[in-house]
C-alpha positions as CSV (number, residue, x, y, z in Angstrom):
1,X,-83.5,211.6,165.9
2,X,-80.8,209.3,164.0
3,X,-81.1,206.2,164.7
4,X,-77.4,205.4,163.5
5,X,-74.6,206.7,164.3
6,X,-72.9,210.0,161.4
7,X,-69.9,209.4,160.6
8,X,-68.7,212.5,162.5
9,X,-69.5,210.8,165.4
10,X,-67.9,207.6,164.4
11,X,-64.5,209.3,164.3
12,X,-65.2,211.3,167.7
13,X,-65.8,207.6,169.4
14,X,-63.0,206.2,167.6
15,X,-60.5,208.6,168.6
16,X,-62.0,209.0,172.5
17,X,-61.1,205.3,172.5
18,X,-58.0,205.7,171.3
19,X,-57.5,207.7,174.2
20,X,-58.7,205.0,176.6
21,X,-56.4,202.6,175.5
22,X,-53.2,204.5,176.4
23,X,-54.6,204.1,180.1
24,X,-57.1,201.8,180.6
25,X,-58.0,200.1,183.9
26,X,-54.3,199.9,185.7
27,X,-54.1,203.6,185.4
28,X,-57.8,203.8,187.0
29,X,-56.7,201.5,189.9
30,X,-53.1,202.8,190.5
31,X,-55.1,206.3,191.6
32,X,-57.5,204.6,193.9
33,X,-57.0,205.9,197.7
34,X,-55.2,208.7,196.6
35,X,-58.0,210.6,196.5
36,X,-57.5,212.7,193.5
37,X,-59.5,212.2,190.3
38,X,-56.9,210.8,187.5
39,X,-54.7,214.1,186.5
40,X,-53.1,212.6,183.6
41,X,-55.9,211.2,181.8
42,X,-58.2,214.3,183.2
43,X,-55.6,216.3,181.4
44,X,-54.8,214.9,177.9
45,X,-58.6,214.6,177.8
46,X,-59.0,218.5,178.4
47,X,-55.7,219.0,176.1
48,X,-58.0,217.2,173.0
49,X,-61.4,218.9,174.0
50,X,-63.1,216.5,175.6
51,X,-64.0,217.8,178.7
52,X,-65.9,220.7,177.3
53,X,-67.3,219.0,174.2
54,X,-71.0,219.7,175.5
55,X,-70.0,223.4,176.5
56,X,-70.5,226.5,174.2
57,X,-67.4,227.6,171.8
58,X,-67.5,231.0,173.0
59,X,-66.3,230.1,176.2
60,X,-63.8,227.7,175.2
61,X,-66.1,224.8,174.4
62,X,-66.3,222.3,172.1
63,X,-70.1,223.4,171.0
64,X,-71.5,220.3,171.5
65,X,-74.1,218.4,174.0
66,X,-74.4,215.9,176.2
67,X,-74.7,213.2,173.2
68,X,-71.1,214.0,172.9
69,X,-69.9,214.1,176.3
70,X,-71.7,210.5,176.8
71,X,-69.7,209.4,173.9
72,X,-66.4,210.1,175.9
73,X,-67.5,208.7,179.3
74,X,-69.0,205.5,177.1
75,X,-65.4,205.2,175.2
76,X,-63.3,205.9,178.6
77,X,-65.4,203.6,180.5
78,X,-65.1,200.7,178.1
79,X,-61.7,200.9,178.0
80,X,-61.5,200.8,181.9
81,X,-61.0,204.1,182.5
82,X,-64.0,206.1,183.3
83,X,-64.0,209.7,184.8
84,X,-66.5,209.8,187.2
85,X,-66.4,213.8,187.9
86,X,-67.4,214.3,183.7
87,X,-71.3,213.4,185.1
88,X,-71.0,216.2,187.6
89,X,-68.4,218.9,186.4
90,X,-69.0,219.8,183.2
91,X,-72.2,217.8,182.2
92,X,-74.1,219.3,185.3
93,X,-72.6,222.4,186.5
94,X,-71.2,223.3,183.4
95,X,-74.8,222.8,181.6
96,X,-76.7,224.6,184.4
97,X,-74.1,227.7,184.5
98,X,-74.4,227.7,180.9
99,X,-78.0,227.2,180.7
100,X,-79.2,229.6,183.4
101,X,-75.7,231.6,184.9
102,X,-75.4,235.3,184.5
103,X,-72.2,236.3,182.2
104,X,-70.1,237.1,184.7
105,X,-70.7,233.4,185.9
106,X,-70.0,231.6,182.4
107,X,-66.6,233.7,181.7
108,X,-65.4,233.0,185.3
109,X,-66.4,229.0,185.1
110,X,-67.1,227.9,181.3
111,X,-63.4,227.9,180.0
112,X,-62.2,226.6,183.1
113,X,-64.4,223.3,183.1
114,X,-63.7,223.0,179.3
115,X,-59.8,223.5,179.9
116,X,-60.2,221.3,183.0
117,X,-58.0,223.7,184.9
118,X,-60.8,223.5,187.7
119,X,-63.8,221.2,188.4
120,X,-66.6,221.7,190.2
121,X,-68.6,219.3,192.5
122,X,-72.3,219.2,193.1
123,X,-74.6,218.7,196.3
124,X,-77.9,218.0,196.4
125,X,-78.5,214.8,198.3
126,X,-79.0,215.2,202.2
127,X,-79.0,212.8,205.1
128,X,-83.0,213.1,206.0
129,X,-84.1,214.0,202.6
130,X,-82.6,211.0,200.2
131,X,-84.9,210.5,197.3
132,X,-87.6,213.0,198.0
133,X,-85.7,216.1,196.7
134,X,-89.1,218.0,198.4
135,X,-87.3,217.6,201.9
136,X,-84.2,219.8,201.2
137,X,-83.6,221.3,204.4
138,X,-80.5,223.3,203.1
139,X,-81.8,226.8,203.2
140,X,-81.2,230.2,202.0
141,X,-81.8,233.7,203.3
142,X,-81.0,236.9,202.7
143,X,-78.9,239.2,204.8
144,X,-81.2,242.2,204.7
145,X,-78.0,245.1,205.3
146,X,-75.9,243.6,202.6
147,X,-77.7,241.6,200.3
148,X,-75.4,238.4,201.0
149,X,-76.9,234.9,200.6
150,X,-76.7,232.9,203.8
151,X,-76.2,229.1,203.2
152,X,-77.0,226.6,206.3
153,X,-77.8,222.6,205.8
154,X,-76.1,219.5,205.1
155,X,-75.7,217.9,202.0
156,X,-74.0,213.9,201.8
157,X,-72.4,212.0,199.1
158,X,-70.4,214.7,197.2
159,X,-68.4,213.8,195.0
160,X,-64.8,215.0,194.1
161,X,-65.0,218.0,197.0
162,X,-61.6,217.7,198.1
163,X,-60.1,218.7,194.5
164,X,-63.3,221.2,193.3
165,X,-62.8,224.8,193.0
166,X,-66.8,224.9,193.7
167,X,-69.6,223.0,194.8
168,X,-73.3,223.9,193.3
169,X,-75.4,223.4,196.0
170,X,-79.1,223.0,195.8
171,X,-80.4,224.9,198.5
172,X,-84.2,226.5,198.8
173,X,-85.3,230.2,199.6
174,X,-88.7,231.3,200.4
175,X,-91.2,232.9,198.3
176,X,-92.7,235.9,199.2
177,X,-95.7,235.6,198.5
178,X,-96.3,232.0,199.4
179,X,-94.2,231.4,202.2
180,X,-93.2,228.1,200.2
181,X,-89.9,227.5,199.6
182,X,-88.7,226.9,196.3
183,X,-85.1,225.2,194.5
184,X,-82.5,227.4,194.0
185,X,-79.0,226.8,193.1
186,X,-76.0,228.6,194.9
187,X,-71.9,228.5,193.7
188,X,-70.3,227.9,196.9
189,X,-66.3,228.5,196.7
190,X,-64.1,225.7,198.5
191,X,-62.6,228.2,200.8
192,X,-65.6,229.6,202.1
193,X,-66.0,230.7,205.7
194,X,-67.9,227.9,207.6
195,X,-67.6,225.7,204.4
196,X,-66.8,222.0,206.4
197,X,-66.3,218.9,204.7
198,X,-65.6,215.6,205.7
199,X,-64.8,212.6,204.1
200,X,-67.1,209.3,204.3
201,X,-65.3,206.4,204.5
202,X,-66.9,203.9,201.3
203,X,-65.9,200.6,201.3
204,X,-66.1,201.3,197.3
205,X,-62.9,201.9,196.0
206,X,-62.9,204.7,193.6
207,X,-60.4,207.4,192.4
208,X,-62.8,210.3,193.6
209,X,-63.9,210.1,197.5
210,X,-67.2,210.7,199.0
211,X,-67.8,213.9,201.6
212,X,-70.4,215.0,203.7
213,X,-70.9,219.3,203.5
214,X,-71.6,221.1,206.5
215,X,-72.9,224.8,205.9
216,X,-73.0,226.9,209.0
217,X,-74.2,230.3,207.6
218,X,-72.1,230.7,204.7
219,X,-71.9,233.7,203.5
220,X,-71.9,234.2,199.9
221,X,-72.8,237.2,197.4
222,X,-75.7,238.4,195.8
223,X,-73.8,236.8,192.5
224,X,-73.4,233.4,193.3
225,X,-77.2,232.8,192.8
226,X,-77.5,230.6,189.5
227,X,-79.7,231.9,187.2
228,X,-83.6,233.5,188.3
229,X,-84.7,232.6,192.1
230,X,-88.4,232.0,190.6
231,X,-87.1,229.6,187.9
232,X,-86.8,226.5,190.9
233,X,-87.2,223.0,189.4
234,X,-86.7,224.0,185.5
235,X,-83.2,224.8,186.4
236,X,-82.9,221.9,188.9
237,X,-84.0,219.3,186.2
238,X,-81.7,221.0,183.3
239,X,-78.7,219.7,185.3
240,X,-80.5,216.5,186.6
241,X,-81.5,215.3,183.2
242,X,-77.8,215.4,181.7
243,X,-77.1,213.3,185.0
244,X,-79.0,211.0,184.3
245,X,-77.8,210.1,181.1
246,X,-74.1,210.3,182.1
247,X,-74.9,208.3,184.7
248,X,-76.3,205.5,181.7
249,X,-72.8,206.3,179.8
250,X,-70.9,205.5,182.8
251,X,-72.9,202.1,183.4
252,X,-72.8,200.9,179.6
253,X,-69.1,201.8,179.3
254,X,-68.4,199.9,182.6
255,X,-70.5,196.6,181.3
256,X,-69.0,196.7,177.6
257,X,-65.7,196.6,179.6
258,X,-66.3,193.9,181.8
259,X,-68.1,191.6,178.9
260,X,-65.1,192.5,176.5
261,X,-63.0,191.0,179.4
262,X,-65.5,188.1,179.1
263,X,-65.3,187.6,176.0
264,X,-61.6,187.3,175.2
265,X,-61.5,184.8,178.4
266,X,-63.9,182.6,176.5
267,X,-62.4,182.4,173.7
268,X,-59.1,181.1,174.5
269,X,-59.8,179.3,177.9
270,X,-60.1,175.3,177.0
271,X,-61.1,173.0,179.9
272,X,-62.4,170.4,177.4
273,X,-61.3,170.4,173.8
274,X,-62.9,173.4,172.7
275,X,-62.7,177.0,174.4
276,X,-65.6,177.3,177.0
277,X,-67.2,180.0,174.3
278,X,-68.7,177.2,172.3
279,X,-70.8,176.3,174.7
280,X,-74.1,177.8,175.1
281,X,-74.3,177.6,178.7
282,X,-71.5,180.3,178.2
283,X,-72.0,181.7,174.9
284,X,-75.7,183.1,175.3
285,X,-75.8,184.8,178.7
286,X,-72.9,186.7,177.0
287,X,-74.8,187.4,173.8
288,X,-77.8,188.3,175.8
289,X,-75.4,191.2,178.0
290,X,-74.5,192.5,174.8
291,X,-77.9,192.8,173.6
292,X,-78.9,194.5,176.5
293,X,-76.3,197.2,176.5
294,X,-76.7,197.9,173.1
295,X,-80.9,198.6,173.7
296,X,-79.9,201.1,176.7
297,X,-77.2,202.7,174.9
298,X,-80.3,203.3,172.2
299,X,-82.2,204.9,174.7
300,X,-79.0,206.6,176.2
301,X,-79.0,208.4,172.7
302,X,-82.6,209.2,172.4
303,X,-82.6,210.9,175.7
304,X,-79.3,212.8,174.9
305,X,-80.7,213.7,171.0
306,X,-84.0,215.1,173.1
307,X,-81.9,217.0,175.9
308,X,-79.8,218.6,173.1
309,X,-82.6,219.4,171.1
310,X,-84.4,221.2,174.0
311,X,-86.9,218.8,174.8
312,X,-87.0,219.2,178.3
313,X,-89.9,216.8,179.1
314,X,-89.5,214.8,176.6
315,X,-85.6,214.4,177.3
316,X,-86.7,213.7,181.3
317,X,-88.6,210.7,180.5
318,X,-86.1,208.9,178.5
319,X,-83.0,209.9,180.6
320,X,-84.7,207.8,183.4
321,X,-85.7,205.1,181.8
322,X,-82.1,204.9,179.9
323,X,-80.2,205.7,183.1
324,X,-82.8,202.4,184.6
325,X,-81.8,200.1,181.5
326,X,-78.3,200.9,181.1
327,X,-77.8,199.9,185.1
328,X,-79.6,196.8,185.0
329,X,-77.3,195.8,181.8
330,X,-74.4,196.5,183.4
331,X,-75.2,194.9,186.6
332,X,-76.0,191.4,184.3
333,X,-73.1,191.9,182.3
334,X,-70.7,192.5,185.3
335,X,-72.2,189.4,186.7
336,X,-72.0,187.2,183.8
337,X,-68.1,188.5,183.3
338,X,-67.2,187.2,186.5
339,X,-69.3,183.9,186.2
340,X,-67.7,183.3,183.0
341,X,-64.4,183.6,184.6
342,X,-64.9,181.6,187.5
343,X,-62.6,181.7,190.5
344,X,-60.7,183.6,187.9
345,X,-63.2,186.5,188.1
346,X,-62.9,187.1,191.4
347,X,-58.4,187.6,191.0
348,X,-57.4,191.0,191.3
349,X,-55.2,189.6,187.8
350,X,-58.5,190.1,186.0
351,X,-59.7,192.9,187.6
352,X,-63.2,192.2,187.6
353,X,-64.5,191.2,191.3
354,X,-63.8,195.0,192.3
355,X,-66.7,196.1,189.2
356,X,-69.6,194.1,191.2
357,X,-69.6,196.6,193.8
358,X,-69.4,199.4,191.3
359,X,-71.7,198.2,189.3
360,X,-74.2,197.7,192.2
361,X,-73.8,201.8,192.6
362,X,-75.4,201.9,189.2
363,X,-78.8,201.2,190.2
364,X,-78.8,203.4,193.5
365,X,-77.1,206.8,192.2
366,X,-78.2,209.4,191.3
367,X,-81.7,208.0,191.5
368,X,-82.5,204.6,192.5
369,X,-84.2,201.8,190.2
370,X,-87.6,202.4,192.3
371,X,-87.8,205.6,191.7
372,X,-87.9,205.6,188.2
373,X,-90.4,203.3,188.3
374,X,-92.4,205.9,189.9
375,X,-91.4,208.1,187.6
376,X,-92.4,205.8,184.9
377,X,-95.5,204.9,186.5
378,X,-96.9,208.0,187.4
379,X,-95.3,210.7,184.7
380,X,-95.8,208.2,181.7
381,X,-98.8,205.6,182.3
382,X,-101.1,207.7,185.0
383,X,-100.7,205.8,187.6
384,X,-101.9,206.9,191.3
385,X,-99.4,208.1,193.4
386,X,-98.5,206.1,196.8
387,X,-97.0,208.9,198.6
């Protein structure tokens, strides 16, 4: 794995930044409420290929993996900008369909998340199951006379479901010859019959809204199965991973944004006779945030490098612990932004006091801080289990 940059992708971040400029954070804002994901910005991005970057070039991809993508989610984030639906649409549907989807699946979706003519959301979270992914209660069952799937549970904080062609939805079928029931992954169109969706009022302000899904015995066909019914948490986990290390992109774009806003303000703001940057008191916690984001964006890269490479396991450990580092760095950096600023930091001039709460989300979603440290505990050191 390289531990520095190539120069290839030196120019890719360069240019993806380029991009964030022309918007940056008063674009974000302006779209906040309205309930659509940024369109313009959504398409120039598509236009320039960097919504399918991770997706394969036979279906109008860019060819490359998530270590791309994360470069264009890190780039847009630091310049204010960040497109929340690239963790889900093409890093996790698009991976999984192209992973583990049949061909009729990858012609029908692939060029359409690359072109970004048509996202797709992603459900797995449920009211009664949070964290322990074992609880799903969304279930399906075949319709013994047709062959159709049939979808019933509930599924909560979906993201981007109002403007999705599709939602994935994790759902679990029964085995056979166990009984048990197992993960499977089902393509449920928006306009499906007992389909319900309502949206969750968030006192976050973001561009994309939050929905609970209601699935009343949806009907879907034998096709919209992703990838082998027996394959269950390999497939899960091929989507999860890339999550995960989005979901780090995201935070370290957001912190390297805030602490560049930081920055500037030290340098020129003078309440004695030299800018309050000279002084330690507000130099170092600023030095130390940038520290910080650099070693999770190292372990951001490791964990992409490993995915891409096909590491699975390997790639699992270190997308947790860089989606845990990278949230924690931006939370401090977010933090120190807004202390270095003052009452400053908390104007909507600056545009910093809204990041607190979004940083916050960091360290909750998709997985929260404590549960990697299980993770950690148990899957890397051997540690007992306490549940």
């Amino acid at each position: 794995m390289p531990v520095i940059e190539s120069e290839e992708h030196k120019a890719f971040r360069a240019a993806v930044a380029a991009l964030g400029r022309n918007y940056g954070r008063d674009y974000l804002t302006s779209t906040v409420g309205s309930g659509h994901h940024p369109k313009e910005l959504w398409a120039e991005a598509a236009g320039l290929g960097y919504l399918g970057v991770n997706l394969p070039e036979e279906y109008g991809g860019g060819g490359g993996g998530i270590t791309e993508l994360s470069i264009v989610l890190e780039e847009l984030g630091a310049a204010g900008c960040p497109l929340l639906m690239l963790v889900v649409s093409p890093a996790i549907c698009g991976t999984v369909i192209a992973r583990f989807g049949t061909e009729q699946q990858k012609r029908e979706w692939l060029p359409a998340l690359a072109d970004g003519t048509r996202t797709m959301a992603f459900g797995i979270t449920e009211p009664d199951a949070g964290s322990n992914s074992h609880r799903i209660t969304t279930t399906a069952r075949r319709d013994p006379d047709s062959g159709d799937w049939l979808l019933t549970g509930r599924k909560v904080f979906v993201s981007g479901v109002d403007n999705a062609a599709a939602t994935l939805v994790v759902g679990r079928t029964e085995d056979a010859r166990t009984g048990n029931l197992k993960p499977c992954l089902f393509i449920v169109p928006r306009d499906a019959e007992g389909f319900q969706r309502r949206a969750i009022d968030m006192e976050l302000n973001a561009s994309e809204k939050q929905f609970e899904l209601v699935l009343d015995d949806v009907r879907l066909p034998a096709d919209a199965l992703v990838g082998d019914e027996d394959a269950g948490l390999l497939q899960l986990f091929a989507g999860l991973n890339p999550e995960r290390i989005m979901s780090a992109a995201f935070a370290i774009g957001m912190g390297r944004y805030a602490l560049a806003k930081a920055v500037a303000y030290a340098r020129e703001r003078t309440v004695w006779k030299t800018p309050i940057g000279a002084h330690q008191g507000i130099a170092h916690p600023l030095a130390q945030a940038h520290i910080e984001l650099e070693l999770s964006r190292l372990m951001m890269q490791k964990a992409a490098h490993l995915y891409d490479a096909g590491d699975d396991i390997s790639a699992g450990e270190a997308a947790n612990m860089a989606k845990y580092a990278a949230a924690e760095a931006c939370v401090k950096a977010v933090d120190q932004a807004v202390h270095t600023l003052g009452g400053n930091g908390l104007t909507r001039e600056f545009g910093l006091a809204s990041l607190i709460t979004a940083a916050r989300v960091s360290r909750i979603a998709p997985v929260s801080r404590e549960m990697i440290l299980n993770y950690v505990s148990h899957q890397t050191l051997g540690l007992p289990k306490s549940y």
